[in-house]
C-alpha positions in Angstrom: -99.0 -191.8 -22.3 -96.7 -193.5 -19.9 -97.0 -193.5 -16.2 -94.7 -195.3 -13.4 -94.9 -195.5 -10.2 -92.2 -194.6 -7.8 -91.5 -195.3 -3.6 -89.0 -193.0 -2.3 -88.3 -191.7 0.9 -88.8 -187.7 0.1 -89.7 -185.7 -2.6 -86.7 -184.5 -4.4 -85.5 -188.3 -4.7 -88.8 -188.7 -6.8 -88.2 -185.5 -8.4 -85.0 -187.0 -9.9 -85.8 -190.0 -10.6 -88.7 -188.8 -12.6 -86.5 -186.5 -14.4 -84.1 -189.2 -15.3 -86.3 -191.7 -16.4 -89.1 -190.0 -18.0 -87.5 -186.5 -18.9 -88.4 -182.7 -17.8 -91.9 -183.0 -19.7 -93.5 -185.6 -17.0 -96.0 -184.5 -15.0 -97.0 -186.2 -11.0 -100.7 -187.4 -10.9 -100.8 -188.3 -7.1 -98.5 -188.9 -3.9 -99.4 -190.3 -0.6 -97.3 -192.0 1.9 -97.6 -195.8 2.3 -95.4 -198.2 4.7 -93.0 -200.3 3.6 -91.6 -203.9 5.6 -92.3 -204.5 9.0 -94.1 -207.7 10.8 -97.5 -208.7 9.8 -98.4 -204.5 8.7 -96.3 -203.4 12.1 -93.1 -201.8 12.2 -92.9 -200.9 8.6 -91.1 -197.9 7.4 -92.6 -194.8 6.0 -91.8 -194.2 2.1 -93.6 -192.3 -0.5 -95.4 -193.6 -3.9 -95.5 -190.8 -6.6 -97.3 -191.4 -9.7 -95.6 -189.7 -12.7 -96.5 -189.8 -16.7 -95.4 -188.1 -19.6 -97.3 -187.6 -23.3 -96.4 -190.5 -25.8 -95.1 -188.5 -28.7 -92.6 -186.8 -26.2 -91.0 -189.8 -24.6 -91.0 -191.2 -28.4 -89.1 -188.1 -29.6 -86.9 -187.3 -26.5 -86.3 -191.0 -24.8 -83.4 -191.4 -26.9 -81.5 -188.2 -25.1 -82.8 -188.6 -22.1 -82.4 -191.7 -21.1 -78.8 -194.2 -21.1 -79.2 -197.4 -22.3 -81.6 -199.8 -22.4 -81.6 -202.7 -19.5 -82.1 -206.4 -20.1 -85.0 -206.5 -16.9 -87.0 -204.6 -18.7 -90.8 -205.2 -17.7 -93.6 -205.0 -21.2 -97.2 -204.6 -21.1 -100.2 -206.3 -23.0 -101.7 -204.3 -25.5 -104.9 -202.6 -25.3 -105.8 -202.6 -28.4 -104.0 -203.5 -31.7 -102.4 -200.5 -33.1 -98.4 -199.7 -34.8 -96.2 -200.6 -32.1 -92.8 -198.9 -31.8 -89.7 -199.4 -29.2 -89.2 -198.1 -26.1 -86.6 -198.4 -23.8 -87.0 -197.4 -20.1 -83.8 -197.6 -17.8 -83.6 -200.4 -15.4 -83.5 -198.7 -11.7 -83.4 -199.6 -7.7 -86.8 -198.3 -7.1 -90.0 -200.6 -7.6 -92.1 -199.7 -11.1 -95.2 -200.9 -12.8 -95.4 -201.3 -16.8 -95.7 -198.1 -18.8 -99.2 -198.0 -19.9 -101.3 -195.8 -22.5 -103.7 -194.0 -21.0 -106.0 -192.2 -23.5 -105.7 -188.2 -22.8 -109.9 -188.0 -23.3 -110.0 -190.1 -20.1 -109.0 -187.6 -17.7 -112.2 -185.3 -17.7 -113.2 -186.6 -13.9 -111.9 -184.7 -11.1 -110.4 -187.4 -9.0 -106.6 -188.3 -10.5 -106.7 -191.0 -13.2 -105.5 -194.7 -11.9 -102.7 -196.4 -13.7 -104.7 -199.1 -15.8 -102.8 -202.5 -15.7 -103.7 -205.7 -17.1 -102.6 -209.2 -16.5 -101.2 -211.1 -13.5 -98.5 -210.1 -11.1 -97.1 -213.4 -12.0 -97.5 -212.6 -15.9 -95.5 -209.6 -15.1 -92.8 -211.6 -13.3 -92.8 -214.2 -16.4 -92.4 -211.2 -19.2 -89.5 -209.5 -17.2 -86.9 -211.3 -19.4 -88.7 -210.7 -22.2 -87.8 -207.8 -24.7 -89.5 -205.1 -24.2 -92.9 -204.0 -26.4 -94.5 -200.9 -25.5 -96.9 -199.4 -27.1 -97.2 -195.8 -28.6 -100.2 -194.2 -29.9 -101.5 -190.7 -31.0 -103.9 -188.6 -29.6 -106.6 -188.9 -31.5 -105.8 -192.9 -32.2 -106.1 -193.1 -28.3 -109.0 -191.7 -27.9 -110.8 -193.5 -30.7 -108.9 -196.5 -29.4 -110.6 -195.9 -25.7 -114.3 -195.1 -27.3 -114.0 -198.4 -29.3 -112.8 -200.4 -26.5 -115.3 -199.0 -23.5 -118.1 -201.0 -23.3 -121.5 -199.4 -24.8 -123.3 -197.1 -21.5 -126.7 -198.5 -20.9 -129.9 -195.9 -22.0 -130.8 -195.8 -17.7 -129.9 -192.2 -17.7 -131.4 -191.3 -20.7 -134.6 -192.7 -20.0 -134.6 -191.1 -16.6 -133.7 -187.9 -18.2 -137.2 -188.1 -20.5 -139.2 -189.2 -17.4 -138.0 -185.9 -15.4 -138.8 -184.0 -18.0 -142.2 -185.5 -18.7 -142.8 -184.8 -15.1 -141.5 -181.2 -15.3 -143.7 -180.6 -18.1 -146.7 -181.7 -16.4 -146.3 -180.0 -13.2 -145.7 -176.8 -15.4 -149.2 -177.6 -16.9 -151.0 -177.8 -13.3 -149.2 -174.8 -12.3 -150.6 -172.8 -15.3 -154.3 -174.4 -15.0 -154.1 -172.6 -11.0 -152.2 -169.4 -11.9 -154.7 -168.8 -14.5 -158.7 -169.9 -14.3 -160.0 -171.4 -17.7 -160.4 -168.6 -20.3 -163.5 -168.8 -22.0 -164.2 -168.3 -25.7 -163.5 -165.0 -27.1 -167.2 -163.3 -27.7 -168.0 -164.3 -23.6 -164.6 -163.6 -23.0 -165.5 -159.9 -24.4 -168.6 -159.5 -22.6 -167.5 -160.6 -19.2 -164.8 -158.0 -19.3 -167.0 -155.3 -20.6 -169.2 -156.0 -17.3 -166.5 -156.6 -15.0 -165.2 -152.8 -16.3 -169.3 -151.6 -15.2 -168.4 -153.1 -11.5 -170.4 -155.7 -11.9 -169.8 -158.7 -8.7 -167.5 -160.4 -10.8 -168.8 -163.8 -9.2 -171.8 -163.2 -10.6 -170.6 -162.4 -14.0 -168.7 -165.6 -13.6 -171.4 -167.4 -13.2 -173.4 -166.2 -15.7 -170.9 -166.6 -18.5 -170.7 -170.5 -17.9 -174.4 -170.6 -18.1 -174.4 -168.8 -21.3 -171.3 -171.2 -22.7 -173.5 -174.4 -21.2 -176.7 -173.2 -22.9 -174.4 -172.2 -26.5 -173.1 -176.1 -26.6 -176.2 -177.9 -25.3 -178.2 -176.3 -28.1 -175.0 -176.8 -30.5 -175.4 -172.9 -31.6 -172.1 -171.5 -32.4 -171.0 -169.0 -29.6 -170.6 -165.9 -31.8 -170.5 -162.3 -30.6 -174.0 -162.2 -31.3 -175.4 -165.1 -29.7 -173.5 -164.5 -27.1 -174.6 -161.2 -26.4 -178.7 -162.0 -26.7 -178.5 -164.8 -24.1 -176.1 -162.3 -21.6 -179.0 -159.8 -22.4 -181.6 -162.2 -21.6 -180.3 -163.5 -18.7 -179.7 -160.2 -17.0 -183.1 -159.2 -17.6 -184.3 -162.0 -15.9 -182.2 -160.7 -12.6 -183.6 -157.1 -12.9 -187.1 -157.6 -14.4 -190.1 -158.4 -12.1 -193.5 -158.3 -12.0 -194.7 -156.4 -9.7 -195.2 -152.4 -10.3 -192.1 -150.0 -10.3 -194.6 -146.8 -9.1 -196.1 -146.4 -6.1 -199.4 -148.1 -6.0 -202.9 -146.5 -5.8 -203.1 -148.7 -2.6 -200.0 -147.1 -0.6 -201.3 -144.8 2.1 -197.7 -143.9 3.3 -194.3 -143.9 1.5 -190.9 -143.8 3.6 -187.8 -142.3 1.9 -184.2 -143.8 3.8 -180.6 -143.8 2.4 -177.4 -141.9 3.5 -176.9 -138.3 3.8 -176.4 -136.3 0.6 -178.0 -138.9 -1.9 -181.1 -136.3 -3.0 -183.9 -137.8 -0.8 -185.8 -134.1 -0.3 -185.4 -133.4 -4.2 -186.4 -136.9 -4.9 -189.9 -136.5 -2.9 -190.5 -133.3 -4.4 -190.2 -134.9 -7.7 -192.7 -137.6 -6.6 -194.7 -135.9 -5.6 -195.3 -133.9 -7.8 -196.0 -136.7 -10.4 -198.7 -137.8 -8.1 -200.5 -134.2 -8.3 -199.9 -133.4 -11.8 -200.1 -137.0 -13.5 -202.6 -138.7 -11.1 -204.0 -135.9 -9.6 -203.5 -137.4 -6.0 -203.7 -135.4 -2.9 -200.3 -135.5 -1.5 -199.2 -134.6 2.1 -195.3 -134.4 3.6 -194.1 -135.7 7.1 -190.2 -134.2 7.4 -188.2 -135.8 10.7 -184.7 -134.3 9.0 -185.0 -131.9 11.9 -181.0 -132.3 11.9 -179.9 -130.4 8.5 -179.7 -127.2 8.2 -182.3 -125.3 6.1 -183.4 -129.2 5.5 -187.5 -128.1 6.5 -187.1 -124.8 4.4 -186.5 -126.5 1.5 -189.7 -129.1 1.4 -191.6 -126.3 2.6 -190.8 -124.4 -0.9 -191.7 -127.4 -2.4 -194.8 -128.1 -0.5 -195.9 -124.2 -1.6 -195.5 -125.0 -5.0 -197.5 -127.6 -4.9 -199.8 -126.6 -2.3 -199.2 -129.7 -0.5 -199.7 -129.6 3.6 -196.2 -130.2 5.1 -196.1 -131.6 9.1 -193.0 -131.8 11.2 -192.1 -134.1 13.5 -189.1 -134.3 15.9 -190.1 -137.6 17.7 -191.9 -140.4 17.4 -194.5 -139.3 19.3 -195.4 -136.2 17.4 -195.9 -138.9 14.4 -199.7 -139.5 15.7 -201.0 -136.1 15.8 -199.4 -135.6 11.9 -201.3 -138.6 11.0 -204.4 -136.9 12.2 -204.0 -133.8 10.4 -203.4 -135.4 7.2 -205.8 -137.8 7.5 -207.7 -136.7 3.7 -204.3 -137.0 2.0 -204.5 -139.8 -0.7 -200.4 -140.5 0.1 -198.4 -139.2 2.7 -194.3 -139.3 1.7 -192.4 -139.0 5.2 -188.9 -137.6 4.6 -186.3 -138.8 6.8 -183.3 -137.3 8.4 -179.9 -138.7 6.3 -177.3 -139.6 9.0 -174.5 -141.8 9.2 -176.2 -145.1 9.0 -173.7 -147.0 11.6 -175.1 -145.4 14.0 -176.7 -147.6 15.7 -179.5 -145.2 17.6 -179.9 -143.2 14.5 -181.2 -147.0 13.4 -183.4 -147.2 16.5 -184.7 -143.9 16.2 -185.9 -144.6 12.7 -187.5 -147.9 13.0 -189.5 -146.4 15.8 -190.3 -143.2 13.2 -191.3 -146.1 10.4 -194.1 -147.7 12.4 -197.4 -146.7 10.5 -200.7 -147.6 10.6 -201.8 -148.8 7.2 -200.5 -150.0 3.6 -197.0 -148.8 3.4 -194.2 -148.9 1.7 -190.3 -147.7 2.4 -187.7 -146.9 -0.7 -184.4 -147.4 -0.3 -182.5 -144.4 -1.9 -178.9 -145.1 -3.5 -176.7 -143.0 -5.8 -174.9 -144.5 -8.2 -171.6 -142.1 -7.7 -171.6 -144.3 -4.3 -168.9 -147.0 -4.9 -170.5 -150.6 -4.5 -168.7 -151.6 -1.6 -170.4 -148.6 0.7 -173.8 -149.4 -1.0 -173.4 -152.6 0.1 -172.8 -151.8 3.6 -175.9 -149.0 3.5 -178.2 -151.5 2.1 -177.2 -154.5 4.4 -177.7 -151.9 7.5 -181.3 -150.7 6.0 -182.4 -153.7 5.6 -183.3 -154.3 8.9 -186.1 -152.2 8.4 -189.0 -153.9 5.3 -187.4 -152.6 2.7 -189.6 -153.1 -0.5 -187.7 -150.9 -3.3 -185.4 -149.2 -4.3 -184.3 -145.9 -6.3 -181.2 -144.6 -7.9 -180.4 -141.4 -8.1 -177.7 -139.5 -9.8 -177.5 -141.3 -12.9 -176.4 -138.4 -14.8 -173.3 -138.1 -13.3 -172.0 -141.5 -13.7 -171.1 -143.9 -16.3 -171.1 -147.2 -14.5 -174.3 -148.9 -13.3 -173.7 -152.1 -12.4 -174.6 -151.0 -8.8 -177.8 -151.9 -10.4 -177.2 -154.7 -10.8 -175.4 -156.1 -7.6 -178.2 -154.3 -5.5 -181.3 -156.6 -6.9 -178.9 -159.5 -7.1 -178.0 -159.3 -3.9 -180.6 -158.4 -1.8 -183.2 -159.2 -4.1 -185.2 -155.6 -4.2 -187.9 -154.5 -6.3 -186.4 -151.5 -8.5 -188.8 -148.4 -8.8 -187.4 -144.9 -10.8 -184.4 -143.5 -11.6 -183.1 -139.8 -11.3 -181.2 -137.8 -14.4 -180.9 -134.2 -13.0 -182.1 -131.8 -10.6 -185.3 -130.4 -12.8 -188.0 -130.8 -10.5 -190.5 -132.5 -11.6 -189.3 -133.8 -14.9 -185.8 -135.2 -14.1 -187.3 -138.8 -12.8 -188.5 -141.8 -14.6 -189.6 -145.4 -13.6 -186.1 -147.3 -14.2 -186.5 -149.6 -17.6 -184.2 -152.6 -16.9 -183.7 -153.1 -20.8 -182.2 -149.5 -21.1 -180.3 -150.6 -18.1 -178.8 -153.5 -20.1 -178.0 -151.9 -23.0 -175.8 -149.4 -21.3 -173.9 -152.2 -19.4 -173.0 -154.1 -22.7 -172.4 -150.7 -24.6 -168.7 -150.7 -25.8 -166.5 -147.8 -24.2 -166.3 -144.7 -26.7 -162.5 -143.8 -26.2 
């Protein structure tokens, strides 16, 4: 490629000048106005300085038509790099030029316009401008092989800031996996913990658990297979739920307070107890009723207290408590029903702490069903607990298939378990709750 340089004072002189000298191929690769003359950089005239080159192989093949002949003050340039030189003749003219120059064509991939590379001296120039003329010519692809060869080698900086980024983007994307997702454990736990999780178990809690049961697996260097797994989960619930102390009411227990929500089966539930007492351990049994508030709520223990042939006592304050004290004074147990209200309200809770002041050995049952969702259980069990709870009793648990209620309840507020309802048969559909049956149907796999 050659490429002059050109000061003129408009356009279309360049224009023709370029024409003339380098043909109808050339192309301009930057203008800007410059000044010319003048007094120490004042005073000087405007002009123009266009930059024009055309391709090598078509000033070789059309110089010879489009350009007159060749002048004696022909200027020549050093050569790059060694390659098959060849004549060219450029026409001497008024205007100011620089040496033709090759500039390889793989060069110009930046965006600002290439620069005209020169080498040697002003006054080198000035010595070869007598000289004959050698310019050289090169090919395309010899140019650009040329340019490779001669450039020096580009240092590995970039390349090893390149691998350090990327070291660092592959380590962040590591953290940001460890956060988005907590550690997974090992399959067989991993199995388990979502079989509980799916019973509403506090998933804390099964949390918890699991790394026990992983820590206990590798400290006694026991593979953790689906089976060992499961007997040390099993274990280890039991050891939430079991206790020692009795699930039935004891022989000792002169009164027995039923409290829970409305519509959870407390009335049933008594008759049911009560008539285990009479029939099993042929205790004489006695009913206080202060659900004064339902509807047909004293009809129904009093069909129950006939059957049994139970005395039955009503009370609608806590002042009527003493005289129904006195007239069951030789009952064995006395179960006081209470009335199920909304248990945020706050002088319903008043009212029945006042109604659960006895004298004697007593004991109050909390009672839940298990079609109540945990997070309203919670609630009820957290408000009734401001009363001495000691136990607590499920009911429903034939119309659900999750009971990890059971669970949550003695975990959290650490209450002594007692029976279990499956029906509305009165008096067979209750039974002492058996924390290993318990267990078994919170590890049971789903039947799809």
């Amino acid at each position: 490629m050659r490429v002059k340089r050109y000061v003129v004072d408009s356009m279309p002189d360049a224009l023709q000048k370029i024409r003339t000298d380098l043909g109808k191929d050339a192309v301009i690769l930057n203008t800007k106005e410059i000044r010319t003359g003048g007094f120490l950089g004042m005073f000087g005239k405007k002009k123009i300085e266009v930059i024009a080159a055309i391709d090598g192989a078509a000033a070789a093949s059309g110089g010879a038509s489009s350009r007159p002949a060749p002048s004696f003050a022909q200027q020549a340039q050093k050569p790059i790099m060694p390659n098959v030189q060849a004549p060219a003749r450029a026409q001497q003219s008024d205007f100011p030029e620089v040496p033709d120059v090759l500039v390889p064509s793989a060069l110009k991939q930046e965006a600002a316009p290439p620069q005209p590379i020169v080498e040697g001296s002003l006054r080198q120039r000035q010595q070869q401008a007598y000289a004959p003329a050698a310019v050289q010519v090169q090919a395309p692809a010899a140019a650009m092989a040329a340019a490779t060869a001669a450039a020096p080698a580009q240092p590995l900086l970039n390349e090893n800031q390149l691998m350090d980024e990327l070291k660092q983007m592959k380590e962040m994307m590591k953290r940001l996996t460890a956060t988005a997702e907590p550690d997974r454990m090992p399959e067989p736990l991993e199995k388990l913990e979502q079989l509980l999780c799916a019973q509403e178990v506090d998933p804390a809690f099964v949390r918890r658990m699991m790394e026990e049961v992983l820590s206990d697996l590798e400290a006694a260097g026991e593979p953790i297979t689906e089976e060992n797994a499961r007997q040390l989960v099993r274990s280890k619930l039991g050891q939430t739920l079991h206790s020692e102390q009795s699930k039935h009411i004891s022989d000792q227990t002169r009164v027995v307070h039923f409290v829970g929500p409305t519509g959870v089966g407390k009335t049933t539930t008594i008759a049911k107890l009560a008539a285990d007492q009479v029939l099993k351990y042929h205790r004489k049994v006695g009913f206080i009723t202060s659900d004064t508030y339902r509807i047909a709520a004293i009809e129904q223990l009093k069909t129950y207290a006939t059957i049994l042939n139970v005395p039955l006592e009503v009370v609608f304050s806590p002042q009527d408590l003493a005289k129904a004290f006195t007239n069951l004074a030789d009952c064995d147990v006395i179960f006081m029903d209470t009335a199920g209200r909304n248990f945020r309200n706050e002088m319903y809770v008043s009212e029945l702490n006042s109604l659960l002041k006895t004298q004697g050995k007593s004991e109050t049952i909390l009672v839940l069903s298990l079609t109540t969702k945990y997070r309203d259980i919670q609630a009820i069990t957290n408000n009734f607990s401001k009363f001495k709870l000691d136990k607590v009793l499920f009911t429903k648990m034939d119309e659900t298939d999750s009971y990890g209620a059971i669970v949550n309840v003695v975990n959290e507020f650490s209450l002594q378990l007692s029976y279990v309802t499956t029906g509305q048969n009165v008096p067979d559909d209750i039974v002492e709750l058996n924390e290993w049956q318990v267990i078994d149907l919170l590890l049971e796999e789903p039947q799809t």
